[in-house]
C-alpha positions as CSV (number, residue, x, y, z in Angstrom):
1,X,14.8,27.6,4.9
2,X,17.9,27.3,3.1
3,X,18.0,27.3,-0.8
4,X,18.4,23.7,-1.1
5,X,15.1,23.0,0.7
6,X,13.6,25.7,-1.2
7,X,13.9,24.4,-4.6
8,X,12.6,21.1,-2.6
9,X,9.6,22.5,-1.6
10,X,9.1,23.8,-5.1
11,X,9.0,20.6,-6.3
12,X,12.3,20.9,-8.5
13,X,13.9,17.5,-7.3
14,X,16.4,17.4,-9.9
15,X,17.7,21.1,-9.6
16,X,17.6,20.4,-6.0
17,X,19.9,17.4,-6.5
18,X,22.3,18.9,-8.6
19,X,22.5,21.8,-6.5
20,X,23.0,19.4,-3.9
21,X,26.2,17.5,-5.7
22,X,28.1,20.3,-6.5
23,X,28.0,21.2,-2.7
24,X,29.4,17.9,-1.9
25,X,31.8,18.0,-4.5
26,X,33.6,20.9,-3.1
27,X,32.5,20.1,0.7
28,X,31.6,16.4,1.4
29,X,30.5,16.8,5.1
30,X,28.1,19.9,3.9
31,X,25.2,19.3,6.2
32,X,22.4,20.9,4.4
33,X,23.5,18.9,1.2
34,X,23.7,15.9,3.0
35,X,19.9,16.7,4.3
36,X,18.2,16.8,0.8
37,X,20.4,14.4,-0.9
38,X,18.8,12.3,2.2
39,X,15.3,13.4,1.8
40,X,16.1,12.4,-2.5
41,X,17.2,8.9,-1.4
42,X,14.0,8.8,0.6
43,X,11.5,9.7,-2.3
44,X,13.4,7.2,-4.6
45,X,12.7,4.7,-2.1
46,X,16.9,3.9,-1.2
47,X,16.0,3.5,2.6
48,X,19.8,2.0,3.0
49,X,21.2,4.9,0.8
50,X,19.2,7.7,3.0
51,X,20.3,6.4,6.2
52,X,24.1,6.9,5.1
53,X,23.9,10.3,3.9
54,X,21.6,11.2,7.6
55,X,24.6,9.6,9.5
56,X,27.4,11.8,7.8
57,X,24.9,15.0,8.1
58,X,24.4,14.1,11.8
59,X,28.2,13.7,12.8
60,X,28.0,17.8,11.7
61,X,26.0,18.4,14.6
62,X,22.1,17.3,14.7
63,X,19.8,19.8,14.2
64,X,16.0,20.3,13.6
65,X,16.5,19.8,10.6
66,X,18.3,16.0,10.8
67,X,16.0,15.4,13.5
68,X,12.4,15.7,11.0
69,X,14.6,13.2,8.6
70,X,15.4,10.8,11.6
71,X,11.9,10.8,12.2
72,X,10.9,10.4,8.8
73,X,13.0,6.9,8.3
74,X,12.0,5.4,11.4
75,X,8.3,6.2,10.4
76,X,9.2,4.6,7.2
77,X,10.5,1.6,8.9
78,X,7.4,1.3,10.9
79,X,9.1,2.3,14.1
80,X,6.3,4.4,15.5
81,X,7.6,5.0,18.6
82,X,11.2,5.9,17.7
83,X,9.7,8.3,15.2
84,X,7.3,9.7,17.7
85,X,10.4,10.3,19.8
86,X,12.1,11.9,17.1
87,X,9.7,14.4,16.7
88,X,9.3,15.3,19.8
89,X,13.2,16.1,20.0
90,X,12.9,18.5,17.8
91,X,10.3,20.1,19.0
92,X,12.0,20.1,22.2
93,X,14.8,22.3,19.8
94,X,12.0,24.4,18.1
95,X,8.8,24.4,19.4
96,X,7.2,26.2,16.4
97,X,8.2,23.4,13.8
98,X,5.1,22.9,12.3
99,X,6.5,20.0,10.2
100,X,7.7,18.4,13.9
101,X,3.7,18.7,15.2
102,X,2.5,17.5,12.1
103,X,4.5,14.2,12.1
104,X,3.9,13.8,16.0
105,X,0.4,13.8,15.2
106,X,0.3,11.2,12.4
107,X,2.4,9.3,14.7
108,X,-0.1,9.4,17.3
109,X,-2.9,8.4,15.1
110,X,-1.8,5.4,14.5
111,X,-1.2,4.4,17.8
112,X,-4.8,5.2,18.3
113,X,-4.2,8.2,20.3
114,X,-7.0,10.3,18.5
115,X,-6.9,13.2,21.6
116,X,-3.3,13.7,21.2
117,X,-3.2,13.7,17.7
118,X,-6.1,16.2,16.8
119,X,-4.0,18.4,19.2
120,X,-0.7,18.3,17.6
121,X,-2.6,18.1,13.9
122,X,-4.5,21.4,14.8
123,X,-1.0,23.0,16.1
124,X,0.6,22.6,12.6
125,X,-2.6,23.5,11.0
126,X,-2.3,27.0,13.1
127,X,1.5,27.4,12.7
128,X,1.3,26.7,8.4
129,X,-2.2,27.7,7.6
130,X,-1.3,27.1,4.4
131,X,-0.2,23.6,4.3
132,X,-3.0,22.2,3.0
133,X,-1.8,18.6,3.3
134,X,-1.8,19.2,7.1
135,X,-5.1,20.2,7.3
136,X,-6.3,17.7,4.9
137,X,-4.8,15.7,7.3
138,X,-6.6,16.8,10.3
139,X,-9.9,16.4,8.5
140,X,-9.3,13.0,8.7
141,X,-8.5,12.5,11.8
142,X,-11.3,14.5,13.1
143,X,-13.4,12.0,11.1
144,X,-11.5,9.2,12.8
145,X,-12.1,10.5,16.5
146,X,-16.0,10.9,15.7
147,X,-15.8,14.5,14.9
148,X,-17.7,14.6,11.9
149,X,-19.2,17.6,11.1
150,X,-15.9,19.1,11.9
151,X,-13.8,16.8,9.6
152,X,-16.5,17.2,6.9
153,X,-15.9,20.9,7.1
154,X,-12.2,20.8,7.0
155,X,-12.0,18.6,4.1
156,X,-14.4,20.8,2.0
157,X,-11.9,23.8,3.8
158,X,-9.4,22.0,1.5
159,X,-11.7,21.9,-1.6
160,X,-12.2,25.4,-1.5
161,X,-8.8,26.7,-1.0
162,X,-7.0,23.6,-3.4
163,X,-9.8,22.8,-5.6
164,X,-7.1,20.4,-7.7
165,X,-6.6,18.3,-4.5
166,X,-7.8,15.0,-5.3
167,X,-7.6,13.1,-2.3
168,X,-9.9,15.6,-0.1
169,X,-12.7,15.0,-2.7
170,X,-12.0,11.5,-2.5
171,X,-12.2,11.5,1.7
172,X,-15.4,14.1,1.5
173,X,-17.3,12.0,-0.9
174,X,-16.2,8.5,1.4
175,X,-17.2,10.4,4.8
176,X,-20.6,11.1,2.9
177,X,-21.2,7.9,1.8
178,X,-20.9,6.2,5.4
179,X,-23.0,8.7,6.3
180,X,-25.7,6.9,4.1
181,X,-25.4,10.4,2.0
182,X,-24.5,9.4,-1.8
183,X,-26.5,11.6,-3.4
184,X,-24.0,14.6,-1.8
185,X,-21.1,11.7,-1.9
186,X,-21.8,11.9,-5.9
187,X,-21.8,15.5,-5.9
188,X,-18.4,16.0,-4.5
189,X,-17.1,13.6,-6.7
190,X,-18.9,15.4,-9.9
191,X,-17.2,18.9,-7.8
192,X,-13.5,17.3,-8.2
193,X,-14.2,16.0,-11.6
194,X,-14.6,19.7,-13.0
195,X,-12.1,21.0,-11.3
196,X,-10.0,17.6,-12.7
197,X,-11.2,16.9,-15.9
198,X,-11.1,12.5,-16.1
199,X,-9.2,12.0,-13.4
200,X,-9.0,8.5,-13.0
201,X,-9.5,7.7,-9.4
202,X,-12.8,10.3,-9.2
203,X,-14.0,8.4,-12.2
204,X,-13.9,5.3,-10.6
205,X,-15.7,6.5,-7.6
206,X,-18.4,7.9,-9.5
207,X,-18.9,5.0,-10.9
208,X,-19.6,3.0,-8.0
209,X,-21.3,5.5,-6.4
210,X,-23.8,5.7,-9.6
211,X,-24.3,2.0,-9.5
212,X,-25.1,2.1,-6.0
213,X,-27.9,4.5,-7.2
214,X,-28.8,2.6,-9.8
215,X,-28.1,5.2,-12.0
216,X,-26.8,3.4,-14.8
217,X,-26.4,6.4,-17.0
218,X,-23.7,8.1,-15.2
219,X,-22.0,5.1,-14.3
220,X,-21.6,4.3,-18.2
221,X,-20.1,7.6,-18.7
222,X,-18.0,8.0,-16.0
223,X,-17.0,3.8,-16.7
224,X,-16.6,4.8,-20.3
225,X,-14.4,8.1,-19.3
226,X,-12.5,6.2,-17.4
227,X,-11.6,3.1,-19.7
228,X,-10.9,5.9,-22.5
229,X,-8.4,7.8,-20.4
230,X,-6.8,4.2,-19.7
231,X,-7.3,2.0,-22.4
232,X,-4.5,-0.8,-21.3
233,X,-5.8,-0.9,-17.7
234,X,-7.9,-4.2,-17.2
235,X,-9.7,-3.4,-14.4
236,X,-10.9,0.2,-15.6
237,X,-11.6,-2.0,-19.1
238,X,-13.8,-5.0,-17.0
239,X,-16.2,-2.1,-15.5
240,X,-17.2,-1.1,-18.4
241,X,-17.8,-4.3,-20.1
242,X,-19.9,-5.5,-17.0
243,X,-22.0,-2.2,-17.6
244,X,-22.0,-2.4,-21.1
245,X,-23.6,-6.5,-20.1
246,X,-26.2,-4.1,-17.6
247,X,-27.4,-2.2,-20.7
248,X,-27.8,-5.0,-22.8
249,X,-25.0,-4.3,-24.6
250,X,-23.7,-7.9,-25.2
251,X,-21.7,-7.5,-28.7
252,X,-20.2,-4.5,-27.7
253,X,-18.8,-5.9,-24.7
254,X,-17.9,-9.2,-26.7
255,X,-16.1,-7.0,-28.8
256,X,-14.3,-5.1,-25.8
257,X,-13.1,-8.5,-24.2
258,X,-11.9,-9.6,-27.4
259,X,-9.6,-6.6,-28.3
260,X,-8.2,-6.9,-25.1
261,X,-7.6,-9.9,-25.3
262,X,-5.7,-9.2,-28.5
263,X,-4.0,-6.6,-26.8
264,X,-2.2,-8.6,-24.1
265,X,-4.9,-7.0,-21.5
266,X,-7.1,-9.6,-19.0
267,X,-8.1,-10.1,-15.5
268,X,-10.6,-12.2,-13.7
269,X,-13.4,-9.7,-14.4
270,X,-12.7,-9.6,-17.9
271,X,-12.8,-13.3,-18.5
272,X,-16.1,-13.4,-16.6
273,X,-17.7,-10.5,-18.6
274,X,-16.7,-12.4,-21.7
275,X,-18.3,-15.8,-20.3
276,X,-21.5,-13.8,-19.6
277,X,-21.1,-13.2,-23.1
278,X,-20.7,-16.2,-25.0
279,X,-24.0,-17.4,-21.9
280,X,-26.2,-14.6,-23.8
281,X,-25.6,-15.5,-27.6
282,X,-28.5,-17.2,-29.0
283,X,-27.9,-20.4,-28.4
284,X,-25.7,-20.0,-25.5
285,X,-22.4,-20.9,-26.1
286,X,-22.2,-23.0,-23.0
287,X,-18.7,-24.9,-23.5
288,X,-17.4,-21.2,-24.4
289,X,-18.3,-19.6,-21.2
290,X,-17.1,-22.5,-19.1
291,X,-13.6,-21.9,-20.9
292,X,-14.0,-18.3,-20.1
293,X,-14.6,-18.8,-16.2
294,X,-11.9,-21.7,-15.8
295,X,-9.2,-19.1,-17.5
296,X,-10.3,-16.2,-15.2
297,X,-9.5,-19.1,-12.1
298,X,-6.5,-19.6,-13.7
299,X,-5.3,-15.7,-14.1
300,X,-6.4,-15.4,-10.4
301,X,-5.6,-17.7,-8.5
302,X,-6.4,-16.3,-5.4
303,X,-10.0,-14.9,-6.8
304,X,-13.1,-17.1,-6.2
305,X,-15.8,-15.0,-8.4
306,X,-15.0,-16.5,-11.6
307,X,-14.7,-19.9,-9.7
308,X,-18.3,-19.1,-8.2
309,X,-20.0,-18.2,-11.4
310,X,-18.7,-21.4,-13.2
311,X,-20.3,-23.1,-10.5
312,X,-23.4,-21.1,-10.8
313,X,-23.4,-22.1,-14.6
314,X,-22.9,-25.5,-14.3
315,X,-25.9,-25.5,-11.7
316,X,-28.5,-23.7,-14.4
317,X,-26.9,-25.6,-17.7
318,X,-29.9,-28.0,-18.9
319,X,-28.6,-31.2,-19.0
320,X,-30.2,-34.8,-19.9
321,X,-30.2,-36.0,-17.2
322,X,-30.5,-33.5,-15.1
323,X,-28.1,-34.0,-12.7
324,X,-24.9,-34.1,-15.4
325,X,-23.0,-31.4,-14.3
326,X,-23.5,-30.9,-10.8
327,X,-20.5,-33.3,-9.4
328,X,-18.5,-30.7,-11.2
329,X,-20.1,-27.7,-9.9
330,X,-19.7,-28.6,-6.2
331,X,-15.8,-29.6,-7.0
332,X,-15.8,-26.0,-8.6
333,X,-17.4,-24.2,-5.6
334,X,-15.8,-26.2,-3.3
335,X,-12.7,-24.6,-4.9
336,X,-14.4,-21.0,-4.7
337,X,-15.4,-21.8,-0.8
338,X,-11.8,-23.1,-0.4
339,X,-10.2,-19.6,-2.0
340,X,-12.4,-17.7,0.0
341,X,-13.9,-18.8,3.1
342,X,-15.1,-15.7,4.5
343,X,-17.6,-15.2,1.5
344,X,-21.3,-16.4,1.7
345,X,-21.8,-16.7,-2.0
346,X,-20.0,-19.6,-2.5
347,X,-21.3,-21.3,0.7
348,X,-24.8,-21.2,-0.5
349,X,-24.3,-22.2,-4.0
350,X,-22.6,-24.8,-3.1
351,X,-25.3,-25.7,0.0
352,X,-27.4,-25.6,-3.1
353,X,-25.5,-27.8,-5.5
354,X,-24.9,-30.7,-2.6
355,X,-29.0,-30.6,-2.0
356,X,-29.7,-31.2,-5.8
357,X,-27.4,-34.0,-5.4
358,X,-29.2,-35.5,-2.4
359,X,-26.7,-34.5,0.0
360,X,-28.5,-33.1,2.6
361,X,-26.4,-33.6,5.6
362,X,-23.5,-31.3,4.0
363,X,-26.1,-28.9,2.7
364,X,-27.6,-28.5,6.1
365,X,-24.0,-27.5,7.6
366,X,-23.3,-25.1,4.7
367,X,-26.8,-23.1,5.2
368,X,-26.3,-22.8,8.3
369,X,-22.7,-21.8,8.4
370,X,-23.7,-18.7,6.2
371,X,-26.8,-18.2,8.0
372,X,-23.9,-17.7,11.3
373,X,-22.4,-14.8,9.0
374,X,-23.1,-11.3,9.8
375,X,-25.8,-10.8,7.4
376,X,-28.4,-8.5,7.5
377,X,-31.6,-9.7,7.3
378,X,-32.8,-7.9,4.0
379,X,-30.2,-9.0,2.2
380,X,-30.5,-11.2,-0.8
381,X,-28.3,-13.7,0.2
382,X,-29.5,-14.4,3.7
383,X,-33.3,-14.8,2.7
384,X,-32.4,-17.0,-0.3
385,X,-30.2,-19.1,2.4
386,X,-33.2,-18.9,5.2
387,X,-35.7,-20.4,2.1
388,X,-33.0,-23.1,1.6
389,X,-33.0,-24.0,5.4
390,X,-36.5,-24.1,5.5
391,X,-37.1,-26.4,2.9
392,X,-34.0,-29.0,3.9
393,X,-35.8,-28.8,7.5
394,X,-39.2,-30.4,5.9
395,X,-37.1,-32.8,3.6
């Protein structure tokens, strides 16, 4: 390894770079300057730039080293099978390149070549045993091919040996969690969060995985952790107003909606924790939380759970007569079914809406259109839509 690629794989970029200039100032066709500057353009994102500078390194001669690069960009690119190719040329040059088996097996993966890849994965793994992105790497893929309680014990191989490496705790506490495990899956997470003190993406899993254990506690903290450590990011700032809402907390999250709100900061979930709100004051604010909902449709276009729980609103607001707002509810979750067909809640709310109306014809179709999704059959939703068939079969 040259001293260019050293202070690369140090992590000093910019001495690299200028290193790299005042090569090519005195010697523009310097190969090993043209390399990194290359492998520079390619962390910056200048695909078109990078390709250049490989094509004036390559008319020195190619060499292992222009070959990884080659194989890099075409991976990049999403040529998979160029890339593949790539790397096997230079292992054809140097059949120790660890880098060259490494890449040959993330190629392979994504062809769905599982086999092949764990091969060439484990290869690099043997030839750098202390790249510990290669074998973080090939704990995945083991995971992939159905070799659990191997991948398992490579990632947490990882944790011991880099216990500052964020994604393997991230990949251990997901493989656990399939596994039905979250108690452990939580543990990991808790593991990584020692060793990385608020680190937002292991505070965000905790969170979800607390929830999911209906440990509300935990999920507060870590939600509150994680809104502290990014206090402009909606989505971290929604989680904990919806669990502030879960501990009955309902002027405290006012009051967090509100002061983002001041702040330039909203999202869909925000606007629907604040209609949830403005629905809990005493006497509900009503007209407030419809304005809440319709502004989360508008900052989302795309979204349909703020467009879902307006029509849910609408379909529990007491009305004289009864039947006031419902033409506006199924227009609503017509709108939510419309953004998201695939979903069943908005399918049985608004099966639910068209049989309050009298419409039993259309609410037949719906119930029986979610009824056709893959639900399970313990699920909320599928019972409450099983009731609903039920009764517009004796009507």
């Amino acid at each position: 390894m040259n001293s260019l690629e050293t202070l690369l794989a140090a992590g000093q970029l910019a001495q690299a770079k200028a290193e790299a200039e005042k090569l090519l100032a005195k010697n523009p066709a310097h190969r090993d300057a043209l390399v990194v500057m290359t492998k520079l353009s390619l962390v910056e994102g200048k695909l078109p730039q990078a390709e250049a500078l490989l094509a004036k390194a390559e008319a020195q001669g190619a060499t292992p080293e222009t070959g990884l690069v080659r194989a890099n960009i075409a991976a990049q690119k999403g040529q998979l099978v160029a890339a593949l190719n790539a790397y096997q040329a230079v292992l054809a040059q140097d059949p120790n390149r660890a880098e060259a088996h490494f890449g040959r097996g993330m190629m392979l993966i994504k062809q769905d070549k599982a086999p092949q890849a764990l091969e060439a994965l484990t290869h690099a793994v043997k030839l750098q045993p202390q790249q510990d992105v290669f074998r973080y790497r090939l704990g995945q893929v083991q995971l992939e091919a159905g070799k659990t309680e191997e991948g398992l014990a490579t990632l947490r191989e990882v944790i011991t040996r880099q216990p500052r490496f964020v994604p393997a705790y991230l990949s251990l506490s997901h493989a656990l969690s399939s596994q039905e495990k979250l108690v452990d899956a939580r543990r990991v997470l808790e593991q990584g969060l020692k060793a990385v003190p608020n680190q937002p993406r292991l505070l965000a899993s905790v969170t979800v995985l607390s929830m999911a254990l209906r440990d509300l506690r935990t999920s507060y903290q870590a939600a509150s952790a994680l809104a502290a450590s990014r206090p402009k990011d909606a989505d971290a700032q929604a989680n904990l107003a919806q669990l502030m809402l879960a501990r009955g907390q309902i002027e405290q999250a006012r009051h967090l909606c509100q002061t983002m709100a001041s702040l330039g900061v909203t999202s869909e979930s925000l606007k629907m924790a604040e209609a949830t709100c403005f629905e809990s004051q005493e006497p509900p604010a009503y007209d407030k939380a419809i304005a809440a909902y319709e502004q989360g449709m508008g900052i989302s276009p795309d979204g349909w759970r703020a467009a879902n729980n307006l029509g849910q609103l609408l379909l529990r607001i007491p009305a004289e007569p009864a039947n006031t707002h419902l033409p506006r509810a199924v227009t609503v979750l017509e709108e939510a079914t419309r953004r998201a067909p695939e979903r069943p809640e908005p399918l049985l709310n608004l099966a639910l809406a068209q049989a309050r109306l009298g419409q039993e014809k259309k609410a037949k179709e719906l119930v029986q259109k979610v009824l056709a999704m893959p639900l399970a059959e313990d699920t909320d939703i599928y019972q409450e839509a099983t009731r609903l068939s039920q009764a517009l079969a004796k009507a």
